[in-house]
C-alpha angles and dihedrals in degrees: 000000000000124000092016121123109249110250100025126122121220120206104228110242082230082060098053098046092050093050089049089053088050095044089049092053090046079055105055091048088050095056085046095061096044091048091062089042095060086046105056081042082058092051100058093057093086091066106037128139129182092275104042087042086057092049080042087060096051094043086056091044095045082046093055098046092043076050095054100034085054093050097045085048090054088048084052097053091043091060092046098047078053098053114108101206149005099279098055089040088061093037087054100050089042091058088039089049095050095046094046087053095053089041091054084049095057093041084050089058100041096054103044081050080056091055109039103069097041089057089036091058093043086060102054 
């Protein structure tokens, strides 16, 4: 134990491995899902109308946000699998946390943006 800071806590490299492994195969599972979800997006083209192409907008925009939410949130847990101690752990959260509020922001505009003109028109 020579050389290490009292009171700090060091992630074993086994644990890291074992928590990027884990991450990998949650996101394979992930890419799988969103793949059959595309695709049952896709499948409903051949019937749309204005109104369910309009849902159909707004599935494909909800899809790509849930896409890139889920893999921010794997690169998050990679680097975090890859901290070696406390203190990056916490730096690391604080920076994801941040990111993932202002990108919420951006997706909450987008899609009311999605959706306004789309009620504003069915009231005319």
């Amino acid at each position: 134990m020579a050389g290490r800071t009292p009171g700090v806590y060091e992630i074993p490299q086994e644990m890291r491995e074992f928590a990027d492994k884990s991450v990998e195969q949650a996101r394979k599972a992930f890419d799988g899902f969103v793949g059959a979800a595309q695709r049952t997006v896709s499948a409903m083209d051949g019937s749309a109308g204005s109104v369910q192409s309009s849902a159909q907008d707004v599935g494909r925009k909800a899809i790509a946000f849930a896409e890139t939410n889920v893999a921010a949130s794997f690169a998050y847990a990679q680097r975090l699998v890859q901290a070696r101690d406390m203190a990056e752990v916490m730096e690391i959260q604080t920076r994801f946390l941040q990111e993932q509020m202002k990108a919420m922001e951006e997706q909450a505009r987008e899609l009311g943006g999605a959706l306004a003109p789309k009620s504003a028109a069915r009231q005319d």
